[in-house]
N, C-alpha and C positions, 0 to 999 in steps of 0.2 A: 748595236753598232751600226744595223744597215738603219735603221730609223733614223740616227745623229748624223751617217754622211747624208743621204738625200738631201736632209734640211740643211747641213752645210755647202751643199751646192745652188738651194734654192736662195740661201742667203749673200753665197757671191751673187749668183746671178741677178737677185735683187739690187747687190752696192753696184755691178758694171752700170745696169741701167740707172739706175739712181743719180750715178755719174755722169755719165753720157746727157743724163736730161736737166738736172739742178746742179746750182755751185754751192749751196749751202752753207754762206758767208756770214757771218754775223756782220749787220751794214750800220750800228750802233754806232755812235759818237762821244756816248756819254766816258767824261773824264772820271776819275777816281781819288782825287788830292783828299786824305783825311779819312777815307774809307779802309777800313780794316776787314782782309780775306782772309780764310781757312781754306787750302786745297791740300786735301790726302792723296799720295801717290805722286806727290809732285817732282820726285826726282828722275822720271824716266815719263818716254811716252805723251798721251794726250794731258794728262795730270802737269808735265811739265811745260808745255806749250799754253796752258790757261794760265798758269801761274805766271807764265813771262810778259800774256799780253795783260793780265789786269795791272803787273807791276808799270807796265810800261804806260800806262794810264794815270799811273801816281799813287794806286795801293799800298798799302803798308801789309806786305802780303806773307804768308807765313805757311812753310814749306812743310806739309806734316808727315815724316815717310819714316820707314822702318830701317831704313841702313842709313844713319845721319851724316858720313863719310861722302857717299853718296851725294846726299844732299846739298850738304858744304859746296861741294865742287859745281852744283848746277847754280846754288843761291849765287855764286862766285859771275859766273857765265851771267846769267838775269840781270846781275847788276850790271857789269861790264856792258852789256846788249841794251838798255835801259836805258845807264846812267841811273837809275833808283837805287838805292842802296840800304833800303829800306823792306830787303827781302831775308826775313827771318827760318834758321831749321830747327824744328823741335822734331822731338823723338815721339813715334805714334807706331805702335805697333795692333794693327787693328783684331788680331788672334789673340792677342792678349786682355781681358778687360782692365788688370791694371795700368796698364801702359796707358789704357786709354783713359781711365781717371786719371794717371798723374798730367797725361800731358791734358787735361782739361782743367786740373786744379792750378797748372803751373800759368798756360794762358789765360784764365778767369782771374790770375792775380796781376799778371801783366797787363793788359788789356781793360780799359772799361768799355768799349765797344765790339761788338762784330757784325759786319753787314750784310758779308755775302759766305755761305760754308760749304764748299762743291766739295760733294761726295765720292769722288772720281775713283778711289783704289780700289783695288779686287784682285782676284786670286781666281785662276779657270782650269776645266780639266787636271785638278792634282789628284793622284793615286788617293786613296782611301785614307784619311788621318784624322784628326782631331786639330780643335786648337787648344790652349792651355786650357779654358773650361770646361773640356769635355765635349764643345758643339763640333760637327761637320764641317770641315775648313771653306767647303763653300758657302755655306748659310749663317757659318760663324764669323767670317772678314767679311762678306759681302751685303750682309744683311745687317745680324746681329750687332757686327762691332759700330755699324754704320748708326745703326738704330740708339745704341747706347753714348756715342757720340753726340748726335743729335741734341740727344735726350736732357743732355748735360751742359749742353750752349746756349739750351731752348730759352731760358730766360735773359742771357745777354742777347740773344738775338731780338726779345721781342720786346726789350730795351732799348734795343738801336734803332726800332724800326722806322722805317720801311726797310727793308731785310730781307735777303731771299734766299733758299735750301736747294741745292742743285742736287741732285741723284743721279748719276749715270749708271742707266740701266743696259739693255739690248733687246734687238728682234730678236733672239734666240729664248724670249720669254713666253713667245709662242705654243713652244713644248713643255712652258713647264707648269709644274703642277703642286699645291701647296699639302704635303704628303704628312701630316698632321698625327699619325701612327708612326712615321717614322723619318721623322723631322729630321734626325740625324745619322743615315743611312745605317744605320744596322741591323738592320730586315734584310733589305737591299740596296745594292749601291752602282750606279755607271756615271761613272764620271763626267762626260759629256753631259747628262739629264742633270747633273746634279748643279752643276751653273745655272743652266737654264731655271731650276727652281728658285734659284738663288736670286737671277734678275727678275723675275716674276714674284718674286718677295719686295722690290725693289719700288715697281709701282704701285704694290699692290700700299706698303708705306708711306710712298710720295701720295696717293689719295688720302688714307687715311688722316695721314696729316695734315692735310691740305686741310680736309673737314674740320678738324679741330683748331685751325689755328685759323679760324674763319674772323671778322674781327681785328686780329689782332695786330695788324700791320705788314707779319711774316706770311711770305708765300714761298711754293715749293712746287719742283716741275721734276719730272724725271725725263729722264736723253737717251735716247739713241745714236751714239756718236758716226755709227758707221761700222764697216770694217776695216780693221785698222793695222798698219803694220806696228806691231809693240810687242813690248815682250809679255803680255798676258799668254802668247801658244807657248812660252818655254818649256810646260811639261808635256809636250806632245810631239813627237818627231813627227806623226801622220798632217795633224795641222801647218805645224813650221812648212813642210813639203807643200802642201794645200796655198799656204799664203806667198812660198816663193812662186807656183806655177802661173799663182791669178796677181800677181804683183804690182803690174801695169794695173790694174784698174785697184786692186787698195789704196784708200786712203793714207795720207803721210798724217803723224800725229796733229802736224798742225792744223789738217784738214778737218780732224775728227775731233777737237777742240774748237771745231766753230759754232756747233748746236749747245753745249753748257753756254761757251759765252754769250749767246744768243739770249739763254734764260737766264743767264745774272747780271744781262745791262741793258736788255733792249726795253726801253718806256710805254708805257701802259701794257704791259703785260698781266698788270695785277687779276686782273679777270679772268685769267686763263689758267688758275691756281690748279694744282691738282694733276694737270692735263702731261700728256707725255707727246715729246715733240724728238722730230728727222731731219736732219737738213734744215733747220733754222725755224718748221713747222708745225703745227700741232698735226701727229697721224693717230692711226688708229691702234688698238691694242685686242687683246685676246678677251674672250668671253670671260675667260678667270682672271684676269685680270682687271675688269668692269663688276666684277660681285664683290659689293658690302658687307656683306656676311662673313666670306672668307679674311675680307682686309682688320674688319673688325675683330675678327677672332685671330689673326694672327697676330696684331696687336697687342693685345690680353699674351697670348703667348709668349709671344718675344717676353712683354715687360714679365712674365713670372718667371722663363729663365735668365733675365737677367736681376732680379729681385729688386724690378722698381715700379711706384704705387703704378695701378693702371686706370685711373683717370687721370 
């Protein structure tokens, strides 16, 4: 616990400054008419403020979240704010992998393009659980479901291409660590570390992919959006506390939706595949998070629990 606050002080302390010196604005202009989006988590938070601005660009954008009730009511809002009405809610339950083959099989039959598929949901700090397959709810939504996602659009994206894979990771991937004995905490488990492993999964697959989808027209970047106010601290009373005391300098979601939009519209980008970017730039990342080895072999990993080929 006292190893998670420090770093969670170091990391306010990082967004006031951060704040105080960069605006971190995606300055893009590029329109969107005829472009088809994927954003998960889009019905609350940063997940929802990307999805409003790409719609507002002319996207045919498609709302992918677990409470579609929810969803409804924001697609409702985006149009209205827009005038686009071309903002779709499917059901994506990312702890689930059925959910997420159905709603892959249902958009692969609706859809014959997709251009852009920001990865934005997550789940932080939950008590010790599972998701329906058995994996660690942090490595399992945040990683895993992200991964198997991907996995399954991978060819309409690189159909559509030029096409681009957004990952919203975090600095809190600093701490983490790819724990490969016990992937799915039942050795040991702290909930605060177990995020951090989780976004540290996050680049460590925004590389990995990067490298393989070299070629192929599709590029992929993972984000740091900031700290944000959303409801990702809901299972933490000490956090919530933490984000109402430093409040004034947290970002508003639509602040912290300005680094995805950054990598899924700013122009010649394409070179900087791979790369994980702050405030609209490429920074820097953790030593495990820069090793091949690990990225590659988590890869392999992922695809055998998820039971898909691994090349």
């Amino acid at each position: 616990m006292c190893g998670w606050f420090f770093f969670l002080v170091y990391c306010l302390s990082f967004s006031v400054c951060r704040k105080m010196l960069s605006s971190g604005v995606c300055t893009s202009t590029v329109q969107l008419p005829g472009k088809v989006v994927v954003v998960t988590g889009a019905n609350t938070g940063i997940g929802k403020e990307t999805a409003k601005e790409l719609a507002q660009r002319g996207a045919r954008v498609y709302l992918a979240c677990r409470d579609v009730e929810k969803g409804e009511l924001v697609a409702k809002d985006i149009q209205t704010t827009t005038g686009n009405q071309q903002v779709l809610v499917r059901k994506l339950d990312l702890s689930d992998t059925k959910s997420i083959r159905a709603f892959a099989k249902g958009f692969l039959t609706e859809e014959k393009h997709l251009h852009i598929l920001i990865n934005n949901a997550g789940v932080m700090m939950c008590p010790y659980s599972k998701t329906a397959d058995g994996f660690e709810m942090h490595i399992g939504v945040n990683h895993l479901g992200h991964f198997l996602l991907t996995h399954l659009l991978l060819e309409k994206l690189k159909e559509s291409a030029p096409s681009r894979i957004v990952n919203v990771s975090s600095l809190a991937h600093h701490l983490g660590r790819i724990h490969f004995h016990n992937l799915q905490g039942e050795k040991f488990y702290n909930a605060g570390l177990a995020y951090c492993h989780s976004k540290l999964a996050n680049i460590l697959f925004t590389q990995e992919l990067a490298r393989r989808l070299k070629g192929s027209g599709v590029t992929t970047y993972s984000v740091h959006p900031g700290t944000v106010q959303s409801e990702l601290v809901r299972h933490s009373s000490f956090m919530r506390w933490m984000w109402w005391l430093f409040s004034f300098f947290i970002k508003t979601p639509q602040q912290g939706a300005q680094t995805s939009l950054h990598c899924a519209l700013t122009e010649g980008l394409e070179i900087l595949s791979g790369n994980h970017f702050s405030d609209c730039h490429v920074t820097w990342v953790s030593a495990q998070a820069r090793n091949e080895t690990i990225a590659r072999r988590l890869w392999d990993v992922s695809c055998d629990l998820l039971g898909l080929p691994m090349d």
